[in-house]
C-alpha positions as CSV (number, residue, x, y, z in Angstrom):
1,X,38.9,-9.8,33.6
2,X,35.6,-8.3,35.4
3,X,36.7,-4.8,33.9
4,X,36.8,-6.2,30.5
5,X,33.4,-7.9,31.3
6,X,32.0,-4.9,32.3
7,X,32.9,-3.2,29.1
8,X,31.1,-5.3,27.4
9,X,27.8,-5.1,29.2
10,X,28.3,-1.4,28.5
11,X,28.7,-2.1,24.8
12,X,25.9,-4.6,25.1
13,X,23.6,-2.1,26.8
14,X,24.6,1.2,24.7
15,X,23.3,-0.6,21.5
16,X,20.0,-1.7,22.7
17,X,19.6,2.0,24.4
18,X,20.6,3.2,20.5
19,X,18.1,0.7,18.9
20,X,15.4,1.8,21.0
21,X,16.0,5.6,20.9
22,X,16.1,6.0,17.4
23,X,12.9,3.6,16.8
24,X,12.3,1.0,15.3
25,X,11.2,-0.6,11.3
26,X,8.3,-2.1,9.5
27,X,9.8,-4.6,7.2
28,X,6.9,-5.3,4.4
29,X,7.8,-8.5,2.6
30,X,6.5,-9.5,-0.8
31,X,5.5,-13.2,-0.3
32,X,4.4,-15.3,2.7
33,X,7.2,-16.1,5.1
34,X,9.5,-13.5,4.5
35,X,10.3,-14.0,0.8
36,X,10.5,-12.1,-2.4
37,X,11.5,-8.5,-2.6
38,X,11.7,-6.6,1.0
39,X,11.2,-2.9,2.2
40,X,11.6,-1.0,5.2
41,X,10.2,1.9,6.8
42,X,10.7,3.6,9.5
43,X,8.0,6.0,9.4
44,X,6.2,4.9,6.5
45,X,4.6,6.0,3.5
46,X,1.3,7.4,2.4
47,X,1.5,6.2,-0.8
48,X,3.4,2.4,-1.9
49,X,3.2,3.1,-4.9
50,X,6.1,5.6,-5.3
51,X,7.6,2.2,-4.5
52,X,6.2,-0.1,-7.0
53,X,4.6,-1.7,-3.5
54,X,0.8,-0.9,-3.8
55,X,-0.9,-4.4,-3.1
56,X,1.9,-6.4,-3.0
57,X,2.9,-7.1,0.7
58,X,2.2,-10.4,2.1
59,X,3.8,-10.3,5.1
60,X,5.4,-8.3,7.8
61,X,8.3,-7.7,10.5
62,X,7.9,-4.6,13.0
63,X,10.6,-4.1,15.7
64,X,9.7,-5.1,19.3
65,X,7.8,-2.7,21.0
66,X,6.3,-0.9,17.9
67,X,2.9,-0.7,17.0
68,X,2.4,0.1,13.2
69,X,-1.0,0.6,11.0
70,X,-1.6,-0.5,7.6
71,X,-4.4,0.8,5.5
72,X,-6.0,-0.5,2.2
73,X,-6.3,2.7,0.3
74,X,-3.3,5.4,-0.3
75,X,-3.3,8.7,2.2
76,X,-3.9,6.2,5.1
77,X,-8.1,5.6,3.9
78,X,-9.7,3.1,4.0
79,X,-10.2,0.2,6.8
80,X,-6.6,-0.4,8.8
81,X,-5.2,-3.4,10.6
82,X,-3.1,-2.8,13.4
83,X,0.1,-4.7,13.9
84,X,2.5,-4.9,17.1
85,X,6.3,-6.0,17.0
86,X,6.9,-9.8,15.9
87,X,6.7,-11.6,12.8
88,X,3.8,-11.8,10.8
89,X,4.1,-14.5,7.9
90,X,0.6,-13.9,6.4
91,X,-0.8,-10.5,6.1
92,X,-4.9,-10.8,6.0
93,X,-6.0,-9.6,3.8
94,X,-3.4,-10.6,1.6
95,X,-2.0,-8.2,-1.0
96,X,-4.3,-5.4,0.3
97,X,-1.9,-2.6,1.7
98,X,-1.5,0.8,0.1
99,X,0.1,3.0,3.2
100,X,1.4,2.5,6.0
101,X,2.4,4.5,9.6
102,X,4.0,4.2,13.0
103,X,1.4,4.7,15.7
């Protein structure tokens, strides 16, 4: 029983080691609290609107551990706010983001 324990753990620990060696996301979300239309990056983008995304997000999921800007204008211009892994239900300023980049 401990060997098949053990094995697990293993499994267990392998993934997380996976998760966190090939990095993590940005998930930008088209309404508050995580509704509407979703998209996810894992490097980002210095342009949203190849993805019909410029303005729209209103809010945000980044993977633990990752830190991620977000700029108002396209080619990363323009003022940035800088997010850290969590949830973020309300992006301020709302409907505002044009690129975005892991830092």
């Amino acid at each position: 029983m401990k060997e098949v324990q053990n094995q697990q753990l293993f499994q267990e620990l392998a993934n997380e080691v996976a998760a966190t060696c090939s990095g993590g996301v940005a998930q930008l979300y088209e309404h508050p609290n995580f509704r509407g239309r979703k998209l996810t990056f894992r490097y980002g983008t210095n342009d949203l609107r190849k993805y019909n995304f410029n303005d729209k997000t209103s809010s945000i999921t980044i993977s633990p551990g990752e830190t991620w800007a977000f700029y108002r204008d396209i080619n990363y211009g323009g003022p940035r706010t800088v997010l850290t892994g969590g949830r973020h239900p309300y992006v301020i300023p709302n409907d505002s983001i044009s690129s975005l980049k892991r830092i």
